[in-house]
C-alpha positions as CSV (number, residue, x, y, z in Angstrom):
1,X,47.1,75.3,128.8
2,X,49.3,75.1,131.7
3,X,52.7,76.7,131.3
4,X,55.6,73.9,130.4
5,X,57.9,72.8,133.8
6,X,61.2,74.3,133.5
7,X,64.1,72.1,132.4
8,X,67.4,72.8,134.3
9,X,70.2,73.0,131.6
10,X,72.4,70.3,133.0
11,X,69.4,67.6,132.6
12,X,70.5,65.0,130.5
13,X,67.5,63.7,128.7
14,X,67.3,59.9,127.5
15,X,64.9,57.2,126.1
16,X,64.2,55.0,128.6
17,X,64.2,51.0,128.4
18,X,61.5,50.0,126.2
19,X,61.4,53.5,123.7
20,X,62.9,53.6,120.6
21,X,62.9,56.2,118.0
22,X,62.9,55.0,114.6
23,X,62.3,56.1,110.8
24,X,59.1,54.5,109.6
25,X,60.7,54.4,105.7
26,X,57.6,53.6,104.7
27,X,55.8,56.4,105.6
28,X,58.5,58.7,105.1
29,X,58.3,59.6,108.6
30,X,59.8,59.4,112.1
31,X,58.2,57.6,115.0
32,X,58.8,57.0,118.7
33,X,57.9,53.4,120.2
34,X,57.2,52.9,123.4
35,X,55.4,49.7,125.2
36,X,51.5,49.8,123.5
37,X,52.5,53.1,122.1
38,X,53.6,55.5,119.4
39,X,54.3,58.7,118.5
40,X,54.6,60.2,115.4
41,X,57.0,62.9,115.2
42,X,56.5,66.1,113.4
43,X,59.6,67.7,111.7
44,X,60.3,69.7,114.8
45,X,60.0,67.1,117.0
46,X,61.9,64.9,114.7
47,X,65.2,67.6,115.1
48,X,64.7,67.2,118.7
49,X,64.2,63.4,119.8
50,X,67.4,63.5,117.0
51,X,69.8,64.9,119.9
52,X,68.1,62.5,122.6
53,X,71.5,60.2,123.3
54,X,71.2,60.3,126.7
55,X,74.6,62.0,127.5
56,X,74.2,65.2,126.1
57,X,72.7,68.0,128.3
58,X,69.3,69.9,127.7
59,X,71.5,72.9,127.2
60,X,73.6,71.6,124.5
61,X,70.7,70.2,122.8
62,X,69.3,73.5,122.9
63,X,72.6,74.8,121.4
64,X,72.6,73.1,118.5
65,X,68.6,73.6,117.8
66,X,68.8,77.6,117.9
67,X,72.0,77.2,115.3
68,X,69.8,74.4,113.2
69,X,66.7,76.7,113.2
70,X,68.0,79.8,113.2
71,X,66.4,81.2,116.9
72,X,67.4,82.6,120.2
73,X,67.0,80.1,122.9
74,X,64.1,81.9,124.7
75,X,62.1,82.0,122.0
76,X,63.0,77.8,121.5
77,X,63.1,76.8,125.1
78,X,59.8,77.1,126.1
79,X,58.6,74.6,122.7
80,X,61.3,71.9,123.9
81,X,60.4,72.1,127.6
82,X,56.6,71.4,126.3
83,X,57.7,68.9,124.2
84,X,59.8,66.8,126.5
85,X,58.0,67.6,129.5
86,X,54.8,65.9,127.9
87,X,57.0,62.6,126.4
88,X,58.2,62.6,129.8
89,X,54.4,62.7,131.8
90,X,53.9,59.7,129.3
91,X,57.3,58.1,130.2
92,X,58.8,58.4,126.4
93,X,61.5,60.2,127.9
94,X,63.2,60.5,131.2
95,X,64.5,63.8,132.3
């Protein structure tokens, strides 16, 4: 698997028109809708699409993830990059 692309800390990542993330009450679950698509959001991923208001910064999301989990950034960033890089490639999320 190829190494995640490097997010610079000032990004500001954001849903773009058309994506919404939701909680599926039903299924006691989050989700993320985009046009003809969805994604179902583990816990993790949950905590992070959570700080997706597109005006806070990569960095600051980071910040508050290493207090809410209890890690050093380096050992999170590299998980979020993947994450958000991937939802980005799909256009779930802009960066």
């Amino acid at each position: 698997m190829a190494a995640p692309r490097s997010i610079a800390d000032e990004t500001v990542p954001a849903l773009p028109r058309g994506v919404k993330f939701r909680e599926d009450k039903a299924r006691g679950r989050y989700v993320l809708l985009g046009p003809e698509r969805i994604f179902e959001a583990d816990p993790i991923a949950t905590e992070i699409l959570k700080r997706i208001d597109g005006k806070t910064t990569f960095k600051a999301i980071l910040g508050q993830l290493t207090q809410l989990f209890t890690a050093d950034e380096a050992t999170i960033r590299p998980d979020v990059e993947a994450l958000l890089t991937d939802l980005s490639d799909k256009q779930m999320v802009t960066l």
